[in-house]
N, CA, C and O of each residue as an XYZ file, in Angstrom:
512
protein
N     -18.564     19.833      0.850
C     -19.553     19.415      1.818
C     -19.020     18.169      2.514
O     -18.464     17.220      1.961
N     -19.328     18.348      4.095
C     -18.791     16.730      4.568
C     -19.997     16.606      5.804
O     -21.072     17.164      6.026
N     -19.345     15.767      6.327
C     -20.887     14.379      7.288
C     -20.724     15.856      8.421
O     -21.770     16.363      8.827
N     -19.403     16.438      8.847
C     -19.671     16.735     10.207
C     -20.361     18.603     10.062
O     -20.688     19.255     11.054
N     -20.427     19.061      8.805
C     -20.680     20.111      8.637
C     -22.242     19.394      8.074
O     -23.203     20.000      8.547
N     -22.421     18.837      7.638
C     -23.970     18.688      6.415
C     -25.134     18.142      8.110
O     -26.279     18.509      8.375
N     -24.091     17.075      9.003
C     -24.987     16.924      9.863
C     -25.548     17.944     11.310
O     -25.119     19.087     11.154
N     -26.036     17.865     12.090
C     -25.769     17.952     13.397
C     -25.176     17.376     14.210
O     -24.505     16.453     13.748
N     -25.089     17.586     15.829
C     -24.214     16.814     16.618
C     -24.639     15.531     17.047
O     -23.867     14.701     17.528
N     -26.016     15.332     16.859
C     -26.667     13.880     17.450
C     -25.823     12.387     16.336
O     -25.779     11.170     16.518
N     -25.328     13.207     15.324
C     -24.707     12.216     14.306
C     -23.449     12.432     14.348
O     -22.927     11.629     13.575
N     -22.610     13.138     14.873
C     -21.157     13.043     15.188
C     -21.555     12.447     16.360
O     -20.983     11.357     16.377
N     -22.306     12.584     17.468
C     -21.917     11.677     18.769
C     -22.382     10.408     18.351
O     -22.196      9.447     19.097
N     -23.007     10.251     17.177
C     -23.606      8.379     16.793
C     -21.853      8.052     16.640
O     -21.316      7.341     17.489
N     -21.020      8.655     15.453
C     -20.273      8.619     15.274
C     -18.837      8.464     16.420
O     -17.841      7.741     16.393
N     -19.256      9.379     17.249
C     -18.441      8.691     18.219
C     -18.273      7.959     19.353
O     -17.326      7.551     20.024
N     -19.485      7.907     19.378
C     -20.476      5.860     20.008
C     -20.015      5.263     19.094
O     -19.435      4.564     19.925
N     -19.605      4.720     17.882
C     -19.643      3.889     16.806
C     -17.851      3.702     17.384
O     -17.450      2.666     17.913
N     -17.235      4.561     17.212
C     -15.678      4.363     17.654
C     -15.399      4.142     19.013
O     -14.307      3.605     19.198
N     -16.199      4.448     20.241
C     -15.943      4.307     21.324
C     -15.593      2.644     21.800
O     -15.496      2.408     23.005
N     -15.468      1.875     21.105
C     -15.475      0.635     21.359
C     -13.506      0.316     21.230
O     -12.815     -0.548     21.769
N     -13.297      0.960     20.691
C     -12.113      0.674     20.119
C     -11.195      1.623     19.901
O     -10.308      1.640     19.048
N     -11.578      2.758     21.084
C     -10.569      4.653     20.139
C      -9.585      4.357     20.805
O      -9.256      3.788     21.846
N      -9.072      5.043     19.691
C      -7.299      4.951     19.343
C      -7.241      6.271     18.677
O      -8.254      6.771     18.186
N      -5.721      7.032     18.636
C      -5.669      8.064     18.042
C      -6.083      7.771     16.491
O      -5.873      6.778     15.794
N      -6.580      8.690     16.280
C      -7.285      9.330     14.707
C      -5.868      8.322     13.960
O      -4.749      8.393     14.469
N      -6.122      7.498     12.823
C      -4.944      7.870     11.852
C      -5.204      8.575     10.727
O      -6.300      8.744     10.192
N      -3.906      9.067     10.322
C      -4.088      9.950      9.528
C      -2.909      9.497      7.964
O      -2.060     10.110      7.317
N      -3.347      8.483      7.941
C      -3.220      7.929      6.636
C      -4.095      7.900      5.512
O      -5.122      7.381      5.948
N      -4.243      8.144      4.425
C      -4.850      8.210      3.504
C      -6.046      7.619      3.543
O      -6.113      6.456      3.943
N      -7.328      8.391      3.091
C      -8.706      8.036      3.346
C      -9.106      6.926      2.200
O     -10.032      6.124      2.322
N      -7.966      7.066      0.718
C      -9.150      6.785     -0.413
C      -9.711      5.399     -0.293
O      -9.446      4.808      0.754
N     -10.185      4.998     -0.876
C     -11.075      3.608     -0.977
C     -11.415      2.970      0.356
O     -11.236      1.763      0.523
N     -11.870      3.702      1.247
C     -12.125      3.105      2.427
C     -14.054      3.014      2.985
O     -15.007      3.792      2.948
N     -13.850      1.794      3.393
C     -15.222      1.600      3.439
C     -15.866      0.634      2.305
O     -17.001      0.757      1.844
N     -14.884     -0.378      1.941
C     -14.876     -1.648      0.839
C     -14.941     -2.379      2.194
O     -16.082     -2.841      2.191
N     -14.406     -2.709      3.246
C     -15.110     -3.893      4.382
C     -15.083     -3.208      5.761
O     -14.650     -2.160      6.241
N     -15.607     -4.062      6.080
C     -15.867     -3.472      8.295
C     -14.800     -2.874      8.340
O     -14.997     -1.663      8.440
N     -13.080     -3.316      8.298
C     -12.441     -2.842      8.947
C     -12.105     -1.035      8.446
O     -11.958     -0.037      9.152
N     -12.073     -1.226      6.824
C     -11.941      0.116      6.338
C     -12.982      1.325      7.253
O     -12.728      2.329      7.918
N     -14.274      0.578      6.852
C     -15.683      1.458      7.726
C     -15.551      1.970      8.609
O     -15.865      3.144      8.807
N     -14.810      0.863      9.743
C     -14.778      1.055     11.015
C     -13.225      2.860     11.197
O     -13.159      3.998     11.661
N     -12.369      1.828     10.427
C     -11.589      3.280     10.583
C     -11.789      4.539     10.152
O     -11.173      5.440     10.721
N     -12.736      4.863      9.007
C     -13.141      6.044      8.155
C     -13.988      6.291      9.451
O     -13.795      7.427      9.885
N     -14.852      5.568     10.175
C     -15.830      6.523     11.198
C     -15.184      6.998     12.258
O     -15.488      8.066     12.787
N     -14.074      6.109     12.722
C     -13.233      6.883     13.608
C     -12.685      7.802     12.914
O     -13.016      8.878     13.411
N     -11.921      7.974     11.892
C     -11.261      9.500     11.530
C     -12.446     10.410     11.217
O     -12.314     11.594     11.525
N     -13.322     10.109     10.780
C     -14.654     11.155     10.482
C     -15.126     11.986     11.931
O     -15.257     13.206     12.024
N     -15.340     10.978     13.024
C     -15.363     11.660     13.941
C     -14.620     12.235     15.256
O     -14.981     12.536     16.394
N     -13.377     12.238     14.525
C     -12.149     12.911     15.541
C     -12.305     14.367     15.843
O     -11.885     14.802     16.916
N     -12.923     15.209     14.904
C     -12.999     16.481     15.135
C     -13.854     16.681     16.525
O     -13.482     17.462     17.402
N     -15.062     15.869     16.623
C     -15.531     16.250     17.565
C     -15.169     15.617     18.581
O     -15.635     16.211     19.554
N     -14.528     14.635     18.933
C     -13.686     14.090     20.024
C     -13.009     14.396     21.011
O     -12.367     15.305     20.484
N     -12.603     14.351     22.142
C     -11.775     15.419     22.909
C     -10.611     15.603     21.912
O     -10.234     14.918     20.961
N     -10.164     16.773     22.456
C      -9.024     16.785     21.447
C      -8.827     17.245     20.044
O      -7.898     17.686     19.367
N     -10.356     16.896     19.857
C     -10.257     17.602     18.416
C      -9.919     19.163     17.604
O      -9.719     19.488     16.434
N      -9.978     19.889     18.911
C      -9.740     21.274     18.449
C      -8.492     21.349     18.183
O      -8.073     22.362     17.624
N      -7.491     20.143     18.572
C      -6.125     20.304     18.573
C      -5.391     19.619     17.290
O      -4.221     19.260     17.154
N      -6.403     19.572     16.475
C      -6.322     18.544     15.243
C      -5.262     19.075     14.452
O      -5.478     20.275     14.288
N      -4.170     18.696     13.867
C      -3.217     19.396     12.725
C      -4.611     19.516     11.228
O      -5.598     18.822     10.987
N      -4.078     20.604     10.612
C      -4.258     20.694      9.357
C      -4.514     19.399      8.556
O      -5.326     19.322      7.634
N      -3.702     18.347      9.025
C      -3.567     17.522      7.671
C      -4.591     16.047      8.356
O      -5.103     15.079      7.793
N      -4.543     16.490      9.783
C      -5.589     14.956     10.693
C      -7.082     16.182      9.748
O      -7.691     15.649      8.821
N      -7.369     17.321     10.040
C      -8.665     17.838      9.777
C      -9.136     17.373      8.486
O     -10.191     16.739      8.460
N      -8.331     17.662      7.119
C      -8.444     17.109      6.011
C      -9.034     15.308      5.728
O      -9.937     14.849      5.029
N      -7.844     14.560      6.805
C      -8.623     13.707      6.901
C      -9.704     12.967      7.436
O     -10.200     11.851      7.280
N      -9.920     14.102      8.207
C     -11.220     13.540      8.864
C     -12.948     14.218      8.119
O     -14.143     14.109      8.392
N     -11.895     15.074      6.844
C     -13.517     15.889      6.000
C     -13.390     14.385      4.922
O     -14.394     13.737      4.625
N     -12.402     14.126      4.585
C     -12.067     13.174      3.388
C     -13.145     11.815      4.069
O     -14.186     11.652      3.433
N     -12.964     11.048      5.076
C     -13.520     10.562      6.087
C     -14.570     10.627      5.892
O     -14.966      9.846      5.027
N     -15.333     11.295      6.359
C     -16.627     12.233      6.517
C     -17.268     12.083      4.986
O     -18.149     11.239      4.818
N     -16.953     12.666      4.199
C     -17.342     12.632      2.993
C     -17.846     10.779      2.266
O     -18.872     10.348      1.740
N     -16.415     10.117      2.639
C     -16.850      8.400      2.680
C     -17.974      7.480      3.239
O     -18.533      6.479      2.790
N     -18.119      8.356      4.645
C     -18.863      7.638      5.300
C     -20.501      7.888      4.878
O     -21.483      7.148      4.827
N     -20.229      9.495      4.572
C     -21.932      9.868      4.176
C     -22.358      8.889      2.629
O     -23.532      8.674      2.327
N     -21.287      8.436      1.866
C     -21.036      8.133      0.535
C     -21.718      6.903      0.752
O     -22.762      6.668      0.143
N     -21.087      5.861      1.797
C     -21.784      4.944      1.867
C     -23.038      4.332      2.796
O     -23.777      3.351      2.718
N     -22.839      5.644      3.870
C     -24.688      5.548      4.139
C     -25.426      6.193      3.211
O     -26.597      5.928      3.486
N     -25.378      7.033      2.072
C     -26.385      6.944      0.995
C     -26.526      5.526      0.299
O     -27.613      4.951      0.244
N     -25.578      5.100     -0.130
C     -25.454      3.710     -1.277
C     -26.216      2.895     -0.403
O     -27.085      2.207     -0.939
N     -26.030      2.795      1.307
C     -26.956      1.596      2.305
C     -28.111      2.064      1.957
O     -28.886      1.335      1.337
N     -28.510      3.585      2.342
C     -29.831      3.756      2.131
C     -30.794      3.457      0.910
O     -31.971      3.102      0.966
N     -30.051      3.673     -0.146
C     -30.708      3.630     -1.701
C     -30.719      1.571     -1.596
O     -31.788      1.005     -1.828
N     -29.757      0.924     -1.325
C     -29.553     -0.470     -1.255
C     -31.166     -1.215     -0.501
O     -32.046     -1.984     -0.889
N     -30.852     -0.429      0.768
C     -32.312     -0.924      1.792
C     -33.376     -0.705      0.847
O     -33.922     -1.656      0.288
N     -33.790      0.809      0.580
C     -34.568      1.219      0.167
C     -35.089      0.129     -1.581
O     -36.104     -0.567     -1.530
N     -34.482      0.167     -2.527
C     -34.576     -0.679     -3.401
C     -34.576     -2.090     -2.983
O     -35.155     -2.772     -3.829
N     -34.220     -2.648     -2.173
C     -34.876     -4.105     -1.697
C     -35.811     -4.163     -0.562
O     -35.856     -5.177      0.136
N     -36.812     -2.802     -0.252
C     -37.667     -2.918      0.854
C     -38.566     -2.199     -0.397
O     -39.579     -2.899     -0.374
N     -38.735     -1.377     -1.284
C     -39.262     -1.249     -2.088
C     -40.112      0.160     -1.504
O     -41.120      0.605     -2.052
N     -39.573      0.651     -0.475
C     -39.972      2.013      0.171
C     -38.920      2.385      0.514
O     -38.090      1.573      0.923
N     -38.681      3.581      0.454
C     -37.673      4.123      1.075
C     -37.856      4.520      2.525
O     -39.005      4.587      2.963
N     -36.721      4.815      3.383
C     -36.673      4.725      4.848
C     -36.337      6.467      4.598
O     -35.684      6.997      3.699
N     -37.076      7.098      5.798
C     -36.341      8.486      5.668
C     -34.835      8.981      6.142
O     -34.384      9.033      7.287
N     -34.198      9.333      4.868
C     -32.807      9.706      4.882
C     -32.903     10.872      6.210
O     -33.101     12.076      6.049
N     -32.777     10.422      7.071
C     -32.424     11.816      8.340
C     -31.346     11.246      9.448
O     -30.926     10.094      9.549
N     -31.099     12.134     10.063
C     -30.587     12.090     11.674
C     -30.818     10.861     12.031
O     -29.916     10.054     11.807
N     -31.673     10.533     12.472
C     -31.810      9.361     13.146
C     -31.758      7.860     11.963
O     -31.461      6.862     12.619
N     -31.897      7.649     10.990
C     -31.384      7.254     10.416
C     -30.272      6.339     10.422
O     -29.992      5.142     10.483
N     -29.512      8.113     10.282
C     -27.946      7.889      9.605
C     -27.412      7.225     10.955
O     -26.569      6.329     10.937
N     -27.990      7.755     12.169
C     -27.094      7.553     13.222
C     -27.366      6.187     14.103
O     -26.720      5.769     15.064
N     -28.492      5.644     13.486
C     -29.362      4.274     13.794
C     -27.994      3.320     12.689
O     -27.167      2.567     13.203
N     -28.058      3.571     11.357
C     -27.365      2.456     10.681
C     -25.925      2.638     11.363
O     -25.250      1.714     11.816
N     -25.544      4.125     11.355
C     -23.687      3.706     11.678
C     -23.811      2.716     13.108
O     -22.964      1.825     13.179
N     -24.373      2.772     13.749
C     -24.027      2.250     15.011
C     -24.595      0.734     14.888
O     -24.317      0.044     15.868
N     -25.377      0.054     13.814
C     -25.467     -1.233     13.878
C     -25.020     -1.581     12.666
O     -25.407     -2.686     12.283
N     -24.251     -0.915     11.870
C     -22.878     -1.641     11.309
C     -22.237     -1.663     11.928
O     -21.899     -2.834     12.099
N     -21.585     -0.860     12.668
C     -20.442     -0.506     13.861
C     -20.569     -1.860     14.528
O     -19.556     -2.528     14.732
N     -21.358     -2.144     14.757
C     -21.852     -3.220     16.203
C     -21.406     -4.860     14.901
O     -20.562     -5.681     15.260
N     -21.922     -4.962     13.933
C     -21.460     -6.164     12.990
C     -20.209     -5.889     12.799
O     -19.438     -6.731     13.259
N     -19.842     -5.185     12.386
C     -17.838     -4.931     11.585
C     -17.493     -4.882     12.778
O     -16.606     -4.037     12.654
N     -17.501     -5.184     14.091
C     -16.487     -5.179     15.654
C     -17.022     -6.451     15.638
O     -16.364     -6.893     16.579
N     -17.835     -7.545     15.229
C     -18.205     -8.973     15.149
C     -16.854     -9.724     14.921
O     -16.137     -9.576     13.931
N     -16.566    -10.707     16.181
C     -15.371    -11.548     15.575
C     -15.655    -11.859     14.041
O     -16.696    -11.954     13.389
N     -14.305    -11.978     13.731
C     -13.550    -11.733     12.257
C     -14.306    -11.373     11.300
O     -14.485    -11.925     10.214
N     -14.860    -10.199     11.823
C     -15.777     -9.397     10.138
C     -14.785     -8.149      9.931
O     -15.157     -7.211      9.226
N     -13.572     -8.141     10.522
C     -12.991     -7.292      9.617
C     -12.625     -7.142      8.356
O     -12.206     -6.106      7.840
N     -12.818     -8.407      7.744
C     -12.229     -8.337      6.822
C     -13.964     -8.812      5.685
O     -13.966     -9.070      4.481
N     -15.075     -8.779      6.538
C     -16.512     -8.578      5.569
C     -16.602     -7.481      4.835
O     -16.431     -6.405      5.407
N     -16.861     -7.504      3.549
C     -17.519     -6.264      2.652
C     -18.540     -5.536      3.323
O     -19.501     -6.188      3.730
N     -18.511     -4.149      3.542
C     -19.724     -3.921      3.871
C     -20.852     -4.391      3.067
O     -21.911     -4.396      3.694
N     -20.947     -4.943      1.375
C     -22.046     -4.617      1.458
C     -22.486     -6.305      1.751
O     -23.486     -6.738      1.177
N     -21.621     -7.283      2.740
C     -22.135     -7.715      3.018
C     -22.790     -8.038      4.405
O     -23.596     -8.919      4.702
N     -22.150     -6.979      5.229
C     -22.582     -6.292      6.689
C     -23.951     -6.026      6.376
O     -24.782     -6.649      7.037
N     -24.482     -4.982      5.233
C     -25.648     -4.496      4.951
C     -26.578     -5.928      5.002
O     -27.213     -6.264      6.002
N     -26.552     -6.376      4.269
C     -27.302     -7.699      4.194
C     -27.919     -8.094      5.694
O     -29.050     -8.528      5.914
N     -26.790     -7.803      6.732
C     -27.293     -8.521      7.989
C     -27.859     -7.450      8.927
O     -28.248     -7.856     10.022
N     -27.956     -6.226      8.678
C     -29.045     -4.992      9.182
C     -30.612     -5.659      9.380
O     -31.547     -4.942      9.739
């Protein structure tokens, strides 16, 4: 299961509003542990949403992989934001579409904050 198959398209195009600030070709370097600060975040949402990008149909085998690997990270840690919010608001927010595609784009907007590349997300979360 990954973000661009589990979601619809209103959350790949959040996703690629979230990268439009800064696109650059997809890299296609290894996904693991990404999404420990802005800058990791920021690159896992750009490779997550390369498939649907121009271009994306032209994706090699091994950019597609990383952009499910991607995908899979990013949904990983908008659950952990959501359960995080949710346990310090003491209600939960509804896990949907709009949501998911409300938080990527105002982390997106903090982790492109002069020098928060190198902020933890979970201390980006804090400033939601």
């Amino acid at each position: 299961m990954n973000l661009y198959t589990l979601l619809s398209g209103s959350v790949v195009s959040a996703l690629l509003l979230a990268t439009a600030a800064g696109a650059q070709e997809p890299s296609t370097g290894s996904t693991a542990m990404r999404g420990t600060n802005c800058g990791q975040f920021l690159e896992s949402v750009e490779v997550a949403a390369a498939p649907a990008s121009p271009g994306g149909a032209k994706l090699s085998a091994a950019d597609l992989e990383a952009a499910n690997d991607a995908q899979d990270e990013v949904i990983i840690t908008l659950f952990w934001i959501h359960g995080y919010q949710s346990g310090k608001a003491g209600a939960a927010a509804v896990l949907d579409q709009q949501w998911i595609a409300g938080t990527v784009k105002k982390i997106a907007e903090i982790c492109r904050a002069k020098g928060n590349a190198g902020l933890p997300i979970s201390e980006a979360v804090k400033q939601l």
